[in-house]
C-alpha positions as CSV (number, residue, x, y, z in Angstrom):
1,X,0.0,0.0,0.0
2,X,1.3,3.6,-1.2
3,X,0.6,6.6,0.7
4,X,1.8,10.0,-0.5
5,X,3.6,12.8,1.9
6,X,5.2,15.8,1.2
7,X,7.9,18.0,2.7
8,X,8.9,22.0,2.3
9,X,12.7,22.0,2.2
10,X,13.3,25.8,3.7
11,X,17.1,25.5,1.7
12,X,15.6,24.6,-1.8
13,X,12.3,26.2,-1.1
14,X,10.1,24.0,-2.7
15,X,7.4,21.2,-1.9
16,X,8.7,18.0,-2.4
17,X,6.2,14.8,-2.8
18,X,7.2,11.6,-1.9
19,X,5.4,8.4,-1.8
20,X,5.8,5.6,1.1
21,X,5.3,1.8,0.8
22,X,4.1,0.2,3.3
23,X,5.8,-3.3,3.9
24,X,3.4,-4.4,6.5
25,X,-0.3,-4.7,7.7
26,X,-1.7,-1.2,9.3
27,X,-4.9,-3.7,10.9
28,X,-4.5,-5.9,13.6
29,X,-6.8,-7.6,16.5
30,X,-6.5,-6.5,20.1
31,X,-4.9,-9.7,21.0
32,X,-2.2,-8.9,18.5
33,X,-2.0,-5.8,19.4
34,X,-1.1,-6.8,22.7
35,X,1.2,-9.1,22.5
36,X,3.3,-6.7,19.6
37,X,2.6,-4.2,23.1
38,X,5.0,-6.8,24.9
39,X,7.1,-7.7,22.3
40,X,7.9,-3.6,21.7
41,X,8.9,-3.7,25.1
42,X,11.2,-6.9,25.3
43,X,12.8,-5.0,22.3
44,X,13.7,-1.9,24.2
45,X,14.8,-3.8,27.1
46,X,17.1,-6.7,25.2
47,X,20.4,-6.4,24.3
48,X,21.3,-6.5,20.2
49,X,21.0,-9.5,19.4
50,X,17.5,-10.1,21.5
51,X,15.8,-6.6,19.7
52,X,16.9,-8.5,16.0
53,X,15.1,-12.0,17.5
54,X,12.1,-9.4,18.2
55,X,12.1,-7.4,15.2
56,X,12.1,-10.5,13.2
57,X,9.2,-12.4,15.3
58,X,7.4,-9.4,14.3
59,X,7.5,-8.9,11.1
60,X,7.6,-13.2,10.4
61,X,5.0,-13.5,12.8
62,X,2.7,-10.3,12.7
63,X,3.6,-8.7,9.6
64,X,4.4,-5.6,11.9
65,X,7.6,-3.5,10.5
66,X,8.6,-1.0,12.8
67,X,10.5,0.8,9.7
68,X,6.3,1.4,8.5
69,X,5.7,3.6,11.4
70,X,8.6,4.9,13.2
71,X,10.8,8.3,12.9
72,X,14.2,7.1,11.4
73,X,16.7,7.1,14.5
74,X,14.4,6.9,16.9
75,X,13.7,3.8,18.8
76,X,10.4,2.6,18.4
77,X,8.5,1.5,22.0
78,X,5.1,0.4,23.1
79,X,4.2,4.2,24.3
80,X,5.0,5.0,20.2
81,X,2.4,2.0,19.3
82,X,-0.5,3.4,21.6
83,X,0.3,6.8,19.9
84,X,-0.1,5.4,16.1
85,X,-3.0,3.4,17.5
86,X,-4.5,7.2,18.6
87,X,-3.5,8.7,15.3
88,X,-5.2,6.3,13.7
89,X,-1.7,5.0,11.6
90,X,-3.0,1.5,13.0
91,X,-6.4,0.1,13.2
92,X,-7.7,-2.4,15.7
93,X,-10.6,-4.5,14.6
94,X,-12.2,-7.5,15.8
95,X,-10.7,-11.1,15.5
96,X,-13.5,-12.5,12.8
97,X,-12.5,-9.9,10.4
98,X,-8.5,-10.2,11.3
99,X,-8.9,-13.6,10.1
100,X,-10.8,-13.1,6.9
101,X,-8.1,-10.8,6.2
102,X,-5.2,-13.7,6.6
103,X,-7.7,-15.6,4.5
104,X,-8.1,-13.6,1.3
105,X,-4.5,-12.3,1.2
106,X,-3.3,-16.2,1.6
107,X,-5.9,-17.3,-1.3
108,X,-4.4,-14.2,-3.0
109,X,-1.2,-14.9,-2.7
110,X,-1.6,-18.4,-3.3
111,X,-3.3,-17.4,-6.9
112,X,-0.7,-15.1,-7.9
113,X,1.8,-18.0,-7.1
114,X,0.4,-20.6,-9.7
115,X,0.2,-17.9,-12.3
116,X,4.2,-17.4,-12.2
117,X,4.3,-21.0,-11.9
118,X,2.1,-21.4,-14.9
119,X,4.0,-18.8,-17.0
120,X,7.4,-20.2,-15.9
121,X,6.4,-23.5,-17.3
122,X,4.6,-22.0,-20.6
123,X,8.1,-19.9,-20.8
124,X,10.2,-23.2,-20.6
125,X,11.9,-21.4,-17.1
126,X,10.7,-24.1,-14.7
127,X,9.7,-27.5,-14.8
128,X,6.2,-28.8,-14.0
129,X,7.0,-30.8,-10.8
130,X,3.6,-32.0,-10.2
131,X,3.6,-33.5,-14.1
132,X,6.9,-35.2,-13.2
133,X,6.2,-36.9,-10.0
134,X,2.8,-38.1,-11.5
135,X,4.9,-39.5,-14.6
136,X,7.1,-40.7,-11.9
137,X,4.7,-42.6,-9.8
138,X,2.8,-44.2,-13.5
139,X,6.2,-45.7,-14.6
140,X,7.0,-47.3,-11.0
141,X,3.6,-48.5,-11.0
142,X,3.3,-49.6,-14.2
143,X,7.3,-51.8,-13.5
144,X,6.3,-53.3,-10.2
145,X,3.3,-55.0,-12.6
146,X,5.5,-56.1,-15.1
147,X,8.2,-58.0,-12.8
């Protein structure tokens, strides 16, 4: 998801626009929300290498990227989640609709998967591994008969 912001640079003096990609979700159930509440706070507490085990629960685990909502530089905390939750930067809806969610981006992705499958094949890129094993399986059957 794209969402377009602008800056006035006071040395140029002019209005730049810029565009920003979200990496992550921006709708999460109040469950997740709290437990990304606790994980925020394991992360500020942990050394290096226990904040990069956190960071990448979160973004594995909750599609959550800190980089999506924080200032660059600044550490993001559970005090900075409640305040994008405020802002409205991140929504909090019920679990039924959380899950639907999950559901139609999974089918989604899942369709857009077999169509660069499909193309690979058609393009001679990739090999059919389904048509293989299925050859595979015919010619084993069809030896243990003859022997």
């Amino acid at each position: 998801m794209a969402v377009r912001f602008g800056f006035y640079c006071y040395f140029c003096s002019r209005f730049f626009t810029q565009e920003r990609i979200f990496m992550g979700r921006k709708k999460f159930s109040q469950r997740e929300i709290d437990i990304i509440r606790k994980l925020l706070g394991r992360k500020m507490a942990g050394n290096r290498a226990g904040q990069k085990m956190v960071r990448h629960t979160l973004r594995i685990v909750f599609e959550f990227n800190i980089s999506d909502f924080n200032i660059q530089g600044k550490a993001f905390g559970p005090a900075d989640l409640d305040e994008c939750i405020k802002r409205g930067r991140i929504h909090v809806l019920d679990e039924a609709t959380i899950e639907t969610m999950k559901l139609r981006y999974a089918e989604k992705k899942a369709h857009e998967n077999s169509l660069v499958q499909a193309e690979a094949i058609a393009n001679g890129e990739a090999v059919d591994w389904q048509k293989v094993l299925e050859e595979w399986n015919e010619y084993y059957k069809n030896s243990d008969g003859a022997q």
